[in-house]
C-alpha positions in Angstrom: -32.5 -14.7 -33.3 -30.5 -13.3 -30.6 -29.4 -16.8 -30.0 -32.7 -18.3 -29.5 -33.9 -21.3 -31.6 -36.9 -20.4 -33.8 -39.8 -21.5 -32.2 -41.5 -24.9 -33.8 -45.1 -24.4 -33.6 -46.9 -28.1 -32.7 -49.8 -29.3 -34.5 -53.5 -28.1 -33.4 -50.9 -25.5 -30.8 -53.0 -22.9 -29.6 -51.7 -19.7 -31.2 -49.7 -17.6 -28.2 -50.1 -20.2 -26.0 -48.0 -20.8 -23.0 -44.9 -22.3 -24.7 -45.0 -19.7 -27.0 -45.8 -16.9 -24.7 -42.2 -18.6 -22.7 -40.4 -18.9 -26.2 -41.2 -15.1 -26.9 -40.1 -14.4 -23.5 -36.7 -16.0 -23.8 -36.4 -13.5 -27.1 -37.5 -10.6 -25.4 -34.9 -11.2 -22.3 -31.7 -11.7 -24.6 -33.1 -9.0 -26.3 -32.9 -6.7 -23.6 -29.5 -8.0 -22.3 -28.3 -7.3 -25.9 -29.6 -3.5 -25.6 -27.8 -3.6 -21.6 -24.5 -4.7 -23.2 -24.6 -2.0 -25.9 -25.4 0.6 -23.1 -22.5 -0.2 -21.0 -20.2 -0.4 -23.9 -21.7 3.0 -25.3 -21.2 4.5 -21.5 -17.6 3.3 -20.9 -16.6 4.7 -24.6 -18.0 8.1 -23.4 -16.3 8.2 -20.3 -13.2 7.2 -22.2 -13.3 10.3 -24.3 -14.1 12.7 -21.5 -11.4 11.3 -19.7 -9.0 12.0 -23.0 -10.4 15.4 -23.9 -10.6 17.8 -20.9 -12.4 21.0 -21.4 -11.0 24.2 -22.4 -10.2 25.6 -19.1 -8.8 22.1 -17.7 -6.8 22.1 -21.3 -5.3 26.1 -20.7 -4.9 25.4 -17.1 -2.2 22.9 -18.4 -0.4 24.9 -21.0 -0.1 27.5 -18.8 1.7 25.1 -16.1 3.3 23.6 -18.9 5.0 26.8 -20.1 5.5 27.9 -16.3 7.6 24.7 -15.9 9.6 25.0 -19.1 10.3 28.6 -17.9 11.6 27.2 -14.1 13.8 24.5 -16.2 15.4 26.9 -18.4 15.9 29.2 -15.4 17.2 26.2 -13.3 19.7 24.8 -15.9 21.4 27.9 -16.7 
């Protein structure tokens, strides 16, 4: 699980006992890096689609300098 052996309980082993109180630790601490992976990933695909999608304004803002441009070109050229 989570790339941690299955822990092999010894005979007469007291039940949580220290090695497996350390065994369930090493689950618990790849299980969190596993959830700090998918929360960086998650993050950086987020900030990758705001970057890609501005809002409306930011999106009007350049159409209008878009047109303004094509307008100066066309003025320019002929």
């Amino acid at each position: 699980m989570l790339g941690v052996e299955p822990y092999q309980e010894k005979a007469g082993e007291e039940y949580m006992g220290e090695a497996q109180l350390e065994h369930f630790r090493k689950i618990l601490d790849a299980w969190r890096n596993q959830l700090r992976e998918e929360v960086d990933r998650t993050v950086n695909h987020m900030q990758d689609e705001a970057a890609n999608f501005p809002d409306p304004v930011d999106r009007a803002r350049r159409k209008k300098n878009s047109a303004l441009n094509s307008v100066t070109v066309t003025v320019n050229v002929n």
